[in-house]
TIVO-2410 file (N, C-alpha, C; in nm, 3 decimals):
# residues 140
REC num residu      c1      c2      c3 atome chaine
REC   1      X  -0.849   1.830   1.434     N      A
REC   1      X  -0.759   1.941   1.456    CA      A
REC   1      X  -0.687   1.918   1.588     C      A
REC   2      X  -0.586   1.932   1.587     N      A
REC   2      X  -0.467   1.914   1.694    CA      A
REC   2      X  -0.383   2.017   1.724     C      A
REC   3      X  -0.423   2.090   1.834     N      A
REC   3      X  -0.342   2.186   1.862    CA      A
REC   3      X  -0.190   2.160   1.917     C      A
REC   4      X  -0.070   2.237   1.910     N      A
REC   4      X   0.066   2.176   1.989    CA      A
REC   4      X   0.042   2.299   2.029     C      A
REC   5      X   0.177   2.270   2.198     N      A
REC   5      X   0.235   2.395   2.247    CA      A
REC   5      X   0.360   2.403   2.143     C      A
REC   6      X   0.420   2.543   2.190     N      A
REC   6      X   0.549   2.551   2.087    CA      A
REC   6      X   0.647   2.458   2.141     C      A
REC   7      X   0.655   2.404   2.273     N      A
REC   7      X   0.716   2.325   2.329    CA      A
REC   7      X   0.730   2.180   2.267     C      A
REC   8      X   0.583   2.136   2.212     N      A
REC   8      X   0.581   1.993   2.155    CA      A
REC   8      X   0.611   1.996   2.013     C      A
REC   9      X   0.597   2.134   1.948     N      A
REC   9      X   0.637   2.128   1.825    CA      A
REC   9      X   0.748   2.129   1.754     C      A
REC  10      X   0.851   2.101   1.844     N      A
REC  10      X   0.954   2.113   1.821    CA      A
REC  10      X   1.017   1.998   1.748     C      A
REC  11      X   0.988   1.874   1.727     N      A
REC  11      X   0.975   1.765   1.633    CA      A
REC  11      X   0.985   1.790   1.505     C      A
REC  12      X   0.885   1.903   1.474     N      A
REC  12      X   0.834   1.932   1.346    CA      A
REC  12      X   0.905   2.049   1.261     C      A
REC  13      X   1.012   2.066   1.331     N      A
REC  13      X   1.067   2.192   1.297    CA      A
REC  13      X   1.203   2.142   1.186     C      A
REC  14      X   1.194   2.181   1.067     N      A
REC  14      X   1.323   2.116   0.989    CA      A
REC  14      X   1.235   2.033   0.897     C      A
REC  15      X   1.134   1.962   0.896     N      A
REC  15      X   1.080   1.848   0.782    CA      A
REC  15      X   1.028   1.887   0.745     C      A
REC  16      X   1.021   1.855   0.570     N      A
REC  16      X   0.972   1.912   0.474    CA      A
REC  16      X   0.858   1.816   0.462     C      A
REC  17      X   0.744   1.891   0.307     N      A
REC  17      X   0.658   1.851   0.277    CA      A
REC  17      X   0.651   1.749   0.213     C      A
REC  18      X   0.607   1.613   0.241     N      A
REC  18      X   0.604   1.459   0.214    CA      A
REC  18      X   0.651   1.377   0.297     C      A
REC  19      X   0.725   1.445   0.391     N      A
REC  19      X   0.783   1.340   0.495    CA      A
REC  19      X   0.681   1.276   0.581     C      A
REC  20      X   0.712   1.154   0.590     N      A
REC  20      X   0.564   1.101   0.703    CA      A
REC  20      X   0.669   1.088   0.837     C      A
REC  21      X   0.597   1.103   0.925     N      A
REC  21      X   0.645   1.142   1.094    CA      A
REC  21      X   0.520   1.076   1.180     C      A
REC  22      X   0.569   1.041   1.280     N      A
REC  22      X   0.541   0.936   1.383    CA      A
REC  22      X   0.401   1.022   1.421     C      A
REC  23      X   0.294   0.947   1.455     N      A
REC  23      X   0.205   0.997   1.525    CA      A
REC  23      X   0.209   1.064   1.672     C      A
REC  24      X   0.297   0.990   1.741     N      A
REC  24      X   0.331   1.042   1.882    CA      A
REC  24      X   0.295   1.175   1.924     C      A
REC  25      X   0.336   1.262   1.780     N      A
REC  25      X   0.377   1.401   1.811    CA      A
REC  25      X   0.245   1.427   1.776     C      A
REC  26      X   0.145   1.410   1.772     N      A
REC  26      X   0.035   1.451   1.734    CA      A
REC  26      X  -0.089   1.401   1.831     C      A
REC  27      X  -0.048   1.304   1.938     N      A
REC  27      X  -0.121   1.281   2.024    CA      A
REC  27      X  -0.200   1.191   1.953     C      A
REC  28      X  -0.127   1.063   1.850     N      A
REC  28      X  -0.154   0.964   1.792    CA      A
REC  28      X  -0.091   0.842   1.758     C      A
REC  29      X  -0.135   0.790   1.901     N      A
REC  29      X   0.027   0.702   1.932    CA      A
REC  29      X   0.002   0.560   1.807     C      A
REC  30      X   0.076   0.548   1.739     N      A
REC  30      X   0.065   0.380   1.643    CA      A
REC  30      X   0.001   0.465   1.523     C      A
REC  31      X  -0.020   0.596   1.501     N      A
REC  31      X  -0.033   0.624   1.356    CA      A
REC  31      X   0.074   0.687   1.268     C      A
REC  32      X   0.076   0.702   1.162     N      A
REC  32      X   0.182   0.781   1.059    CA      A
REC  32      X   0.097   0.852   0.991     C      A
REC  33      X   0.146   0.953   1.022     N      A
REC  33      X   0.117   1.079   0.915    CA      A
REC  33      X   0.210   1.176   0.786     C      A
REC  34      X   0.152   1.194   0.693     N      A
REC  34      X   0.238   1.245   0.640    CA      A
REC  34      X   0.180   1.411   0.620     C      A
REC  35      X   0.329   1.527   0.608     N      A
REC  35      X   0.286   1.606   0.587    CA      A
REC  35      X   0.311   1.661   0.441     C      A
REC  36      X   0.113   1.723   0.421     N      A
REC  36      X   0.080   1.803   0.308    CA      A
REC  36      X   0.102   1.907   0.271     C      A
REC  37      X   0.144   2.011   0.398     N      A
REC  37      X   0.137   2.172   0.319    CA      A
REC  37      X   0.114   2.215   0.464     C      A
REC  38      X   0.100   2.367   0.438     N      A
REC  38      X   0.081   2.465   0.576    CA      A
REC  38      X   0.088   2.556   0.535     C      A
REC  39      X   0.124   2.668   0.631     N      A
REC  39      X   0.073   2.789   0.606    CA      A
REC  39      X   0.142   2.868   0.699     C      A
REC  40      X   0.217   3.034   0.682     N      A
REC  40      X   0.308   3.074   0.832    CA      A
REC  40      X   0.194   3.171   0.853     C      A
REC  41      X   0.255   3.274   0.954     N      A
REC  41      X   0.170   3.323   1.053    CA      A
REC  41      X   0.099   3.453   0.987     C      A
REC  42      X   0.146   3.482   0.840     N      A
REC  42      X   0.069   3.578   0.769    CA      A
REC  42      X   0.045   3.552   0.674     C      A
REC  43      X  -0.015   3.380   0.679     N      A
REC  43      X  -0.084   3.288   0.603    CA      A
REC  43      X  -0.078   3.257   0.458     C      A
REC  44      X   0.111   3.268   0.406     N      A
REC  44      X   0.115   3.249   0.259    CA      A
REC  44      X   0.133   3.072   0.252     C      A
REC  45      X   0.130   3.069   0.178     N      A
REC  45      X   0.071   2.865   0.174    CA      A
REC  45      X   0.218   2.814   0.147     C      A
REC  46      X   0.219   2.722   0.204     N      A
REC  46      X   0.360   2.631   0.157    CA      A
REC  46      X   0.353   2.566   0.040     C      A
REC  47      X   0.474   2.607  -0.043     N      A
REC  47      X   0.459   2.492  -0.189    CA      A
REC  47      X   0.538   2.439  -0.181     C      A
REC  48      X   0.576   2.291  -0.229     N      A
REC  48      X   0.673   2.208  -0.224    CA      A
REC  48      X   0.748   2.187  -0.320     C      A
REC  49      X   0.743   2.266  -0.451     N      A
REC  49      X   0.820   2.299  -0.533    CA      A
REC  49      X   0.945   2.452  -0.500     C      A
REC  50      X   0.944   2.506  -0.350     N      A
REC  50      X   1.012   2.615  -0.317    CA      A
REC  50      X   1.110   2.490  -0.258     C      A
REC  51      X   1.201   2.516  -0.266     N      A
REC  51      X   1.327   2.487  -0.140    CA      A
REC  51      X   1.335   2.562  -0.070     C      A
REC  52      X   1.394   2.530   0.067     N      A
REC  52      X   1.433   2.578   0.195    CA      A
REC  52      X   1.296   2.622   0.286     C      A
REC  53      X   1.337   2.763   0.352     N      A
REC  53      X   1.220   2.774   0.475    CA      A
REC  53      X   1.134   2.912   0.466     C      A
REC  54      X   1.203   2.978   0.386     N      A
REC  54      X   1.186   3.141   0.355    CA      A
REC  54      X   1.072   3.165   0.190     C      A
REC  55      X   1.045   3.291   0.287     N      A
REC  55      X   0.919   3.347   0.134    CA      A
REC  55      X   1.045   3.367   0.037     C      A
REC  56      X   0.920   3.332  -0.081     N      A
REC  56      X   0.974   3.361  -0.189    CA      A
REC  56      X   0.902   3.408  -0.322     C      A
REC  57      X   0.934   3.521  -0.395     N      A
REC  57      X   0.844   3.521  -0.495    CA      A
REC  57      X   0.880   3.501  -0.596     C      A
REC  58      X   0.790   3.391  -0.678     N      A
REC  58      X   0.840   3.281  -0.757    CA      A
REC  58      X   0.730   3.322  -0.877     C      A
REC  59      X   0.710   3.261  -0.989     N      A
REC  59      X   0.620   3.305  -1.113    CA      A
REC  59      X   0.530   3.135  -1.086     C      A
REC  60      X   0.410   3.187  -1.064     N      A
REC  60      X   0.291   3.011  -1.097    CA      A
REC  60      X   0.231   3.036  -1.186     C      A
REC  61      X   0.212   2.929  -1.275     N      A
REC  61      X   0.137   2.876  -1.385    CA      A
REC  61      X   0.004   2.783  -1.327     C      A
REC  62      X   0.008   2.694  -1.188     N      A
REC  62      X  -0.108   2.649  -1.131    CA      A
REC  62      X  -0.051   2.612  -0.954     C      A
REC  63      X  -0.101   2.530  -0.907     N      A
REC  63      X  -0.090   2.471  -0.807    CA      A
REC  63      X  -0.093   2.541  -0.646     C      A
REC  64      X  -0.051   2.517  -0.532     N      A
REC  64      X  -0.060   2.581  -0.437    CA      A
REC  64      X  -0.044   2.720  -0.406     C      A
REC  65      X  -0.092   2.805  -0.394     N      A
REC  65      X  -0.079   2.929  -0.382    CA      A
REC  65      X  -0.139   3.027  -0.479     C      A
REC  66      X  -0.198   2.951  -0.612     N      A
REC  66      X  -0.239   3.011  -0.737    CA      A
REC  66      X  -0.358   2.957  -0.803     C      A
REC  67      X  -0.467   2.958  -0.818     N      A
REC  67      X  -0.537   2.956  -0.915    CA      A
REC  67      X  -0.605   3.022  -1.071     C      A
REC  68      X  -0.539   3.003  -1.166     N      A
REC  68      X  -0.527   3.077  -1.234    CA      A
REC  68      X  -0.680   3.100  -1.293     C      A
REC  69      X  -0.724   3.204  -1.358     N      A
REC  69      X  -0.868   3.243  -1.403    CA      A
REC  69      X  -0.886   3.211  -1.527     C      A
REC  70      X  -0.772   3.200  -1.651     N      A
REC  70      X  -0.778   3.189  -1.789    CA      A
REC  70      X  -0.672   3.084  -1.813     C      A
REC  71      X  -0.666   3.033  -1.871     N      A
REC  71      X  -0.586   2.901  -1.908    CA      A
REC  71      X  -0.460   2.969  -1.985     C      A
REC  72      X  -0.318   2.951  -1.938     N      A
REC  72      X  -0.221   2.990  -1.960    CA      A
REC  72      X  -0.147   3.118  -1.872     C      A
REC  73      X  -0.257   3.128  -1.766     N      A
REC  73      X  -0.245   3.263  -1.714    CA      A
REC  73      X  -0.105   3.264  -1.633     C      A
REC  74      X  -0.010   3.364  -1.564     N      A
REC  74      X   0.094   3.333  -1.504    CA      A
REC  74      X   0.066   3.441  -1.418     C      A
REC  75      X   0.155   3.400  -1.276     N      A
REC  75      X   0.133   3.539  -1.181    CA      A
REC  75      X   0.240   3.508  -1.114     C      A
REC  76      X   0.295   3.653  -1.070     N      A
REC  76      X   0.419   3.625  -0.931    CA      A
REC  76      X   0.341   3.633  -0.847     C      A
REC  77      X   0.373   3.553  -0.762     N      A
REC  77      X   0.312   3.490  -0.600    CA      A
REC  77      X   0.376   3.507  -0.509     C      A
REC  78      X   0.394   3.541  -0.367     N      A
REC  78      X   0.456   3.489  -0.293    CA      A
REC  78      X   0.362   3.365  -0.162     C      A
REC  79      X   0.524   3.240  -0.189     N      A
REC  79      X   0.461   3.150  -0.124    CA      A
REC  79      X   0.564   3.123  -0.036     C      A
REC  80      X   0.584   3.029   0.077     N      A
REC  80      X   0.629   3.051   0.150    CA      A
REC  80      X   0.733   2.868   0.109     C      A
REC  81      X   0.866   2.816   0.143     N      A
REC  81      X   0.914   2.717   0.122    CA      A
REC  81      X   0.883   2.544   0.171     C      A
REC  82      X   0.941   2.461   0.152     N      A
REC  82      X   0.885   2.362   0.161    CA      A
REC  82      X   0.937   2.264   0.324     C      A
REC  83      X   0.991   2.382   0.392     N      A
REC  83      X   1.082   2.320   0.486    CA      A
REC  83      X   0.995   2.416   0.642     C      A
REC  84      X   0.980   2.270   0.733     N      A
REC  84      X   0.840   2.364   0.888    CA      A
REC  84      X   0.948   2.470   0.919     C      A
REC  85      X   0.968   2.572   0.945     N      A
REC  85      X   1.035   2.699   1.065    CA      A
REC  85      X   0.954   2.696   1.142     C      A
REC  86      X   0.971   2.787   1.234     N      A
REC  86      X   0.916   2.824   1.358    CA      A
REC  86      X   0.831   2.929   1.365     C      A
REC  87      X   0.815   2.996   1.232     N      A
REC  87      X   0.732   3.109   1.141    CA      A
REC  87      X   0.649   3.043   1.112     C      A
REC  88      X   0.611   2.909   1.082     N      A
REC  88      X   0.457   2.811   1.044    CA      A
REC  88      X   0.411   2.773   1.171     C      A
REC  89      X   0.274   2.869   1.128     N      A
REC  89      X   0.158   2.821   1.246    CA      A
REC  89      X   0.083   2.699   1.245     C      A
REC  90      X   0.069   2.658   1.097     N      A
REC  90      X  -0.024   2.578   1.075    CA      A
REC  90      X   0.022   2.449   0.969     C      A
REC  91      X   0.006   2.310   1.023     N      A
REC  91      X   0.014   2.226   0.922    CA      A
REC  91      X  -0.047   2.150   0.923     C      A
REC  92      X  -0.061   2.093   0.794     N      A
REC  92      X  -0.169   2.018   0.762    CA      A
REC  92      X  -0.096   1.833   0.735     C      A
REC  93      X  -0.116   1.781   0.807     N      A
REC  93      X  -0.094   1.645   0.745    CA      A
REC  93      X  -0.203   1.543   0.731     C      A
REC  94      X  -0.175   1.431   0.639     N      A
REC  94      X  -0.317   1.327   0.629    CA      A
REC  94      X  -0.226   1.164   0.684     C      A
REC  95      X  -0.366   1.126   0.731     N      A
REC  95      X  -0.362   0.973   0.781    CA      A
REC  95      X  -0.292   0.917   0.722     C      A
REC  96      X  -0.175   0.809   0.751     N      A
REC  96      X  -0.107   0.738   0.622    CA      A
REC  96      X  -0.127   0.573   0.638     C      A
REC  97      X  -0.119   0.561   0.742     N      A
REC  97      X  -0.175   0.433   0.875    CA      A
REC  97      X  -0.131   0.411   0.973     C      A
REC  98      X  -0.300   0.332   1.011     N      A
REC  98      X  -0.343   0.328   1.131    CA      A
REC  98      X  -0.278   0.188   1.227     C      A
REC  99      X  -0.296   0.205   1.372     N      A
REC  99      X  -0.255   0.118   1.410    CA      A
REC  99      X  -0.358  -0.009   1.398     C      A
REC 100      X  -0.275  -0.105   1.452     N      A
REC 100      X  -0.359  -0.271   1.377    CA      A
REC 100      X  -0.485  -0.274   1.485     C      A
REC 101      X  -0.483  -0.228   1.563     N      A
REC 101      X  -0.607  -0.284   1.642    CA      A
REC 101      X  -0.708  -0.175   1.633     C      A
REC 102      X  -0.690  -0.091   1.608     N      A
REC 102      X  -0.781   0.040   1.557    CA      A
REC 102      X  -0.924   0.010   1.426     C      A
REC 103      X  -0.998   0.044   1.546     N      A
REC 103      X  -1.186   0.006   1.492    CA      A
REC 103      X  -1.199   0.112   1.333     C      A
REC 104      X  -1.188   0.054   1.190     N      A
REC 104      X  -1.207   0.181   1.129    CA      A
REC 104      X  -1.374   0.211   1.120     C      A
REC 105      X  -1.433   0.173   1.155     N      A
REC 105      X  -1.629   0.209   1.139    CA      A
REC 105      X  -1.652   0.277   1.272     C      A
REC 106      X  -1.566   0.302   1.349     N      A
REC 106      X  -1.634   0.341   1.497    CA      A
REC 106      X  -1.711   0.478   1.442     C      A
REC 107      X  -1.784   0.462   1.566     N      A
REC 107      X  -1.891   0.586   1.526    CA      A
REC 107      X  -1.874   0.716   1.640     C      A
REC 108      X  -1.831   0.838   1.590     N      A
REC 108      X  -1.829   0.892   1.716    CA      A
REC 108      X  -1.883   0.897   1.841     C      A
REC 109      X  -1.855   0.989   1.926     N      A
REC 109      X  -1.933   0.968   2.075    CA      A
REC 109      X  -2.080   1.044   2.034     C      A
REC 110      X  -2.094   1.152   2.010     N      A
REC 110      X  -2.213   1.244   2.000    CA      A
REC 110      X  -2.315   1.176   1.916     C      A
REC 111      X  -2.255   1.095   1.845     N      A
REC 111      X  -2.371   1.014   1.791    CA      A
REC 111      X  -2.381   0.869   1.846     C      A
REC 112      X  -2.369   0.830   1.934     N      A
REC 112      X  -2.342   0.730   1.962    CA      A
REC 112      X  -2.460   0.729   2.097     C      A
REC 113      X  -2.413   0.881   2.137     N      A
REC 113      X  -2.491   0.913   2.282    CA      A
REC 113      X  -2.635   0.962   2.192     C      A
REC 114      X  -2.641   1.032   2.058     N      A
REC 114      X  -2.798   1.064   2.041    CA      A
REC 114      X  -2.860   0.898   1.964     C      A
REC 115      X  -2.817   0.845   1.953     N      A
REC 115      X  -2.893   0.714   1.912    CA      A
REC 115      X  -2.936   0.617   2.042     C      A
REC 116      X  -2.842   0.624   2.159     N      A
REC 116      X  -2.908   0.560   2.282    CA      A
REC 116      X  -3.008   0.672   2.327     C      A
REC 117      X  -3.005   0.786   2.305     N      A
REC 117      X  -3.091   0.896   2.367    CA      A
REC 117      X  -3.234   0.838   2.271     C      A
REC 118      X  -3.213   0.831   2.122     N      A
REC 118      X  -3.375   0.831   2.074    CA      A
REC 118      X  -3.431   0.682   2.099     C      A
REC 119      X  -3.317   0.572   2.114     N      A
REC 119      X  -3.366   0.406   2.155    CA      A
REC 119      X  -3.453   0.442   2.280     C      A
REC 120      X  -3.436   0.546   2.374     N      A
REC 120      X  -3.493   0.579   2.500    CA      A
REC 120      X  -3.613   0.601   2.526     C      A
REC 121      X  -3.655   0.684   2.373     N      A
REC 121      X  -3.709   0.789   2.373    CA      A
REC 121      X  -3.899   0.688   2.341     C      A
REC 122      X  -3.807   0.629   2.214     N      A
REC 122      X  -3.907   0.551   2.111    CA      A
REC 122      X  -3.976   0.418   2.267     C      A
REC 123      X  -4.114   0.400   2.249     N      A
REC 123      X  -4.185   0.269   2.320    CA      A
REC 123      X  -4.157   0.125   2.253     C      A
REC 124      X  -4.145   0.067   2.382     N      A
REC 124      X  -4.157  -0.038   2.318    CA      A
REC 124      X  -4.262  -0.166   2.324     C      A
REC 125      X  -4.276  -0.222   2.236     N      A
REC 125      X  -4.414  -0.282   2.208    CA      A
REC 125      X  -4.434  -0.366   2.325     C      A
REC 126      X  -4.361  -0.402   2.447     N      A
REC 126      X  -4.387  -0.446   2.554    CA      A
REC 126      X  -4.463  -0.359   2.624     C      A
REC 127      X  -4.434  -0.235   2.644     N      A
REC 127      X  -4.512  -0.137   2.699    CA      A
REC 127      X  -4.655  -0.052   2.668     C      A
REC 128      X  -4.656  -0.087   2.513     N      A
REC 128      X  -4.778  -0.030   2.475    CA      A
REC 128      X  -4.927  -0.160   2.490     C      A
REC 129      X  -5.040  -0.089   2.515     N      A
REC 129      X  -5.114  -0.155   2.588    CA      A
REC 129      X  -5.178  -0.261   2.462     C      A
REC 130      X  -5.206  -0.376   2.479     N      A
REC 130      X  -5.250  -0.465   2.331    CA      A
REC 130      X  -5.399  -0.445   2.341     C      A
REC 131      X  -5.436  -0.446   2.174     N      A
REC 131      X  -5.590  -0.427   2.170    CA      A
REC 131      X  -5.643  -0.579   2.232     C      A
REC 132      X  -5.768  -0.513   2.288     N      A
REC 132      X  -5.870  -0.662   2.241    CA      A
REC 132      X  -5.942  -0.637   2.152     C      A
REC 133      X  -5.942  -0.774   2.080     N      A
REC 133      X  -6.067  -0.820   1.980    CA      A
REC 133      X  -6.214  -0.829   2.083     C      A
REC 134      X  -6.286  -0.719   1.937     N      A
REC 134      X  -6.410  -0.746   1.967    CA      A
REC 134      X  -6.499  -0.865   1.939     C      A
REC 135      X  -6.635  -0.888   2.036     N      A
REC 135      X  -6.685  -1.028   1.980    CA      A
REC 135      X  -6.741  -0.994   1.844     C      A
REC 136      X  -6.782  -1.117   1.763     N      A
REC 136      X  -6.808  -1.076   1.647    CA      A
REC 136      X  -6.979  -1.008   1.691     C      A
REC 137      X  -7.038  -0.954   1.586     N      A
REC 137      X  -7.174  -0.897   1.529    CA      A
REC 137      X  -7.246  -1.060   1.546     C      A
REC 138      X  -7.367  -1.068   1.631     N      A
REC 138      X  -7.487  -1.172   1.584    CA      A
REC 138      X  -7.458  -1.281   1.683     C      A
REC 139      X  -7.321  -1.286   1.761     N      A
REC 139      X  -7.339  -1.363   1.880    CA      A
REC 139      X  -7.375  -1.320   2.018     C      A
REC 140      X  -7.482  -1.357   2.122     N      A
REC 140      X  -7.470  -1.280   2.243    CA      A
REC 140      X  -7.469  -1.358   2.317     C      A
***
């Protein structure tokens, strides 16, 4: 999750849903992202079958904004258009790619720091004390 000021979001203002846009603006320098969908500030969902930037109430048969309960079901919705305003709080985009030198297995930090924490934790067989063998039974 990546928060912007309204100041940095200003990039994002005008592109619609599918466009992929530079990572920069996301505080992801050498990635591309594309955007999926969003949501404005009294949280009706963006569909990308609306044109322009404004609510609209449209009739759905399935997809963003609708899940229907009975098969064939129809409902007027209102969803909001397929174009960012300054009325969308929230968007959602996914990874499209990464830059070339970018580790994809890295392992986060928090786990990274509790696996040196339990290597710490656990002895190691240098430190634990070695048995001796007893002499056998019947020699003295």
């Amino acid at each position: 999750m990546v928060e912007l000021e309204e100041s940095r979001a200003g990039p994002l203002i005008g592109r619609k849903v599918g466009e992929t846009i530079d990572g920069t603006i996301l505080n992801l320098p050498g990635y591309k992202a594309q955007i999926r969908g969003g949501s404005d500030k009294d949280g009706f969902p963006m569909n990308p079958s609306v044109h322009g930037g404004v609510r609209r109430n449209v009739v759905l048969t399935k997809g963003i904004g609708f899940n229907p309960e009975n098969y064939g079901m129809r409902k007027r919705k209102t969803v909001r258009g397929n174009v960012i305003t300054d009325e969308i709080v929230q968007v959602n985009v996914k990874i499209v790619e990464k830059p070339k030198g970018a580790k994809e297995n890295k392992k986060p930090e928090k786990q990274e720091a509790r696996e040196e924490k339990k290597a710490e934790e656990t002895p190691k067989k240098e430190d634990a004390p070695t048995p001796v063998p007893e002499a056998p039974s019947g020699i003295q």
